[in-house]
N, C-alpha and C positions, 0 to 999 in steps of 0.2 A: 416481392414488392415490399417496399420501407410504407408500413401505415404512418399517416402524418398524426403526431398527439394531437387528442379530442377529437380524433374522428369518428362519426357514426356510420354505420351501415345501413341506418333506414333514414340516414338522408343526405343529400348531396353538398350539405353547408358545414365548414367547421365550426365545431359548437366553442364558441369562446367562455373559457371559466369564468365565475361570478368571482367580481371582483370581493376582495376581503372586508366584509364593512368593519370598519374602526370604530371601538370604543367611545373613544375619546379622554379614557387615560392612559395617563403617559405619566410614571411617576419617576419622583427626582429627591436624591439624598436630602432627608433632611439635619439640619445643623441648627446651633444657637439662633444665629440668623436669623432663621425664621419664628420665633418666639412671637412678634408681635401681627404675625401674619394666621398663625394658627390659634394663640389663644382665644380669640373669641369664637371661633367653632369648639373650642375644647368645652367653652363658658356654657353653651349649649347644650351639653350631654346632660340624659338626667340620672340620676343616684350617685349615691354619694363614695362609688370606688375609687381610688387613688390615678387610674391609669387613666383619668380624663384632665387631670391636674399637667400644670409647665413641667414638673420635677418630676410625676408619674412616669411623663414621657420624654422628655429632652435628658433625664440623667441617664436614659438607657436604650438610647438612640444605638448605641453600639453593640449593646449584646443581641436587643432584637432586631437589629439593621433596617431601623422603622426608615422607609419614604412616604414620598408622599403627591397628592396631588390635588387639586382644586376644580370641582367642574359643578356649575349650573350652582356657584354660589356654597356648594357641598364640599366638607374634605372627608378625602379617602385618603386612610395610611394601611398601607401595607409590609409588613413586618414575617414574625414568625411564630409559632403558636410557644405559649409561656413553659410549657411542657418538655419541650422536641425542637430545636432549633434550628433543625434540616427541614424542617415541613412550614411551606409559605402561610400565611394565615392575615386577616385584614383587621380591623378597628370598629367594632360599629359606625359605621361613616355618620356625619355631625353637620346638620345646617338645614337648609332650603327642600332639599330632595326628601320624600316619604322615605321610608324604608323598604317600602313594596319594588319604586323604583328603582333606590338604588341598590339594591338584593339582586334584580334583573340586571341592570348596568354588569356589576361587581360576578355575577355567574357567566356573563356572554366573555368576558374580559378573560376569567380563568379558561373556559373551553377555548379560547381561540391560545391563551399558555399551556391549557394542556396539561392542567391539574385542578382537582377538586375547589370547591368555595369552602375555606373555613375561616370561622371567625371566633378568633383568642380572648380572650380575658373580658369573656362577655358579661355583663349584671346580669343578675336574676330577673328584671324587669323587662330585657329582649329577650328571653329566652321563648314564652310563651309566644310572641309576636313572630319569630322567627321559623317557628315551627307551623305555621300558618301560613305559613310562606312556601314549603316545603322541605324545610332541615330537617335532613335524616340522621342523624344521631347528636345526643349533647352528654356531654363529659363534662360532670363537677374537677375543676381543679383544686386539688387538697389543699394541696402545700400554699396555695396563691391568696387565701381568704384575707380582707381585710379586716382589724382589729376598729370597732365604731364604739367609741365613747361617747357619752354626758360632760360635755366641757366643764358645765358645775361642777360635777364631780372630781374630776380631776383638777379643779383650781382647787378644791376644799380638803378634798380629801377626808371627808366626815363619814360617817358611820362606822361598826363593826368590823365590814367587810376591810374596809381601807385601814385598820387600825397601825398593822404594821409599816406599810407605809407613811402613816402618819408620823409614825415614832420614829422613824429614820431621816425625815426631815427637821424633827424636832432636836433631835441628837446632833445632827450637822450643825445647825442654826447654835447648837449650845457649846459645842467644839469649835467652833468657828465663828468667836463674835463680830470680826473683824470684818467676814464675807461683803464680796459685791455682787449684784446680780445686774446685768446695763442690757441695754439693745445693743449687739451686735451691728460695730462702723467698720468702715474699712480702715480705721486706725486700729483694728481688732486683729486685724488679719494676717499679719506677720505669724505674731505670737499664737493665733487659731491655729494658721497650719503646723508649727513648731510643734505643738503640743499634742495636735491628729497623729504628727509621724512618729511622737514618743511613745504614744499610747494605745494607737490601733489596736486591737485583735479581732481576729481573719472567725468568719465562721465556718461552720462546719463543711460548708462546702463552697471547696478553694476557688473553684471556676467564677460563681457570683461574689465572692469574697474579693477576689479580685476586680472585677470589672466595679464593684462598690467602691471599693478603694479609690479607684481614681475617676471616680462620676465624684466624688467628696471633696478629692481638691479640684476637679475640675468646676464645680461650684463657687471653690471659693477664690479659683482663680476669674472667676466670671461672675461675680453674686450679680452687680449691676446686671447682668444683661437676663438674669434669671428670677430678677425682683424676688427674690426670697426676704421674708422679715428674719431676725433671732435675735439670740440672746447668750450669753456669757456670763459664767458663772465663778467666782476665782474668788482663792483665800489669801490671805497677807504670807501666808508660811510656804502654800504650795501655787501662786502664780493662778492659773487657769485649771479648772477643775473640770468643768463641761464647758460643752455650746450648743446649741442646737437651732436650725433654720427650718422652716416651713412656709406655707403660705396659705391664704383663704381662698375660698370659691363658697358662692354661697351661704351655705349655714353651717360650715362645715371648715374647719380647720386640718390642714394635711398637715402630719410632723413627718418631714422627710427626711430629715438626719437628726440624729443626737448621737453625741459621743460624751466620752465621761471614763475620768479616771477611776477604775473600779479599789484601785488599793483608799481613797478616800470615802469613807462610809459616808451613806447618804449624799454625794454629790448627784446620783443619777435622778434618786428621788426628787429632790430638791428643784434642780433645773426641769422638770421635767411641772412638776405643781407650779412651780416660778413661773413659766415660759406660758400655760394656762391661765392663770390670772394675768399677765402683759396684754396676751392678744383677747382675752372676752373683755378686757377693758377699751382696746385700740377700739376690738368689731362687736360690738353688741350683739350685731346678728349674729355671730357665733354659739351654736346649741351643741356643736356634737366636733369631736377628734378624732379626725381618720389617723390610726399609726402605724398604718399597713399590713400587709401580710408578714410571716415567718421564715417564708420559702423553705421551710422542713428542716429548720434548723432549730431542736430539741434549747437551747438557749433563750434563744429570741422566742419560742413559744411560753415558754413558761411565764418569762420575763413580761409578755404581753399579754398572757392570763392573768396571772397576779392582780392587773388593774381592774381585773373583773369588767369585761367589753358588755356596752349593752347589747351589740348584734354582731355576727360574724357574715364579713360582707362576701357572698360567695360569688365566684367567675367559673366558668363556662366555656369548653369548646365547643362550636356548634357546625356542625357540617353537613354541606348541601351534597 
């Protein structure tokens, strides 16, 4: 005899399976597009890490194949841990929902996918909260730490510490009386990318060097839709020397790109002090420069030690 599925033996009715309850997310690629639909959940995060910023996240939509979704006022992105790119990983979800709730939400959602809850590039500030919740392990991410400056500081560039610094701005400014330093138009942006493709170099590690690459012009193929402010730096002898774009939230200033021809002494300093004094004049409320993490690349470490960081912003894998 053929048993019919879901039959029981202790009783004469077939037992109908429990239907599957849904979520209620359903997430969907995110693109430029959507910039003025997410930013103000982003505007909501609190501390001041880079990865709650438009440019945190829209310039690297592709390497962590962040989506996304919108429910009960809350967004949820989901992506992949900063770490390990094969292992699914979510965002601190941003808006209306507790985080008790949407922790619940965001755990029912994985067991019915059928992999753990983790959550990538967390602040220091959820960590404790999340572990309250039930997170069974949290990973500092080394290589991910964000670089938090004194905006004064770096407009000024005063004391001991900065002195070198100092002096290489001074140099440039004295080698180059000619120099211009402007806001960054799109009457800029011909000659910006010209000068990106002459003078890139790749970091240490080619995979994110790559995908950097073309999140840069892809910026400056879209600055409108990414409202980035900058700035332009160029000499009467060598044309364009740097540029750099970022944007505010907050109290906090994000520099999300700078380039700079490094054969020109002092250009990098230069634009980089220049670009400080523009935007704490535009935003007063401006206290502090986020200039990101290093991603373990012995260069860009140094290079962002040197400024002497008032705090290193640390992020967190957190798993349930």
């Amino acid at each position: 005899m053929i048993t019919p599925r879901n039959y029981s033996p202790y009783t004469t009715a077939v037992i109908t399976a429990r239907p599957r309850k849904e979520t209620g997310l359903k997430f969907k690629p995110m693109t430029i597009a959507d910039i003025p639909v997410i930013k103000p959940y982003l505007d909501q995060a609190f501390g001041r890490t880079c990865d709650f910023t438009v440019g945190g996240m829209f310039m690297w939509i592709e390497y962590f194949a962040y989506t996304y979704c919108i429910v009960n006022n809350t967004l949820f992105v989901k992506g992949v841990t900063e770490d390990d790119v094969t292992r699914p990983a979510f965002s601190i979800p941003m808006g209306k929902m507790s985080l008790e709730e949407s922790v619940k939400l965001l755990r029912e959602y994985c067991r019915q996918e059928g992999y753990d809850l983790i959550f990538s590039a967390v602040p220091e500030v959820y960590v404790a909260p999340l572990k309250a919740l039930g997170a069974a392990t949290v990973d500092k991410l080394e290589d991910w730490s964000d670089y938090l400056y004194e905006a004064a500081s770096l407009a000024s560039l005063s004391g001991k510490k900065l002195n070198k610094k100092r002096n290489h701005v001074n140099r440039f400014e004295a080698e180059h009386p000619g120099y211009r330093f402007e806001p960054l138009t799109a009457d800029h942006l011909p000659a910006v990318k010209e000068f990106f493709n002459a003078t890139h170099l790749p970091l240490s590690k080619p995979a994110i060097a790559d995908v950097e690459r073309e999140q840069v012009m892809h910026v400056l193929d879209n600055l409108e839709a990414y409202g980035f402010e900058g700035a332009v730096l160029s000499t009467p002898e060598n044309g364009i020397v740097a540029f750099t774009l970022g944007e505010v939230k907050g109290d906090t200033l994000y520099t999300h790109i700078e380039k700079m021809n490094h054969e020109v002494n002092g250009a990098g300093e230069t634009v980089n002090k220049l670009f400080a004094v523009m935007m704490t004049e535009r935003h007063p409320e401006v206290m502090y420069i986020n200039r990101e993490e290093d991603v373990g690349d012995p260069g860009l470490r140094h290079a962002k030690e040197s400024y002497r960081p008032v705090e290193l912003l640390g992020k967190y894998n957190v798993a349930f």
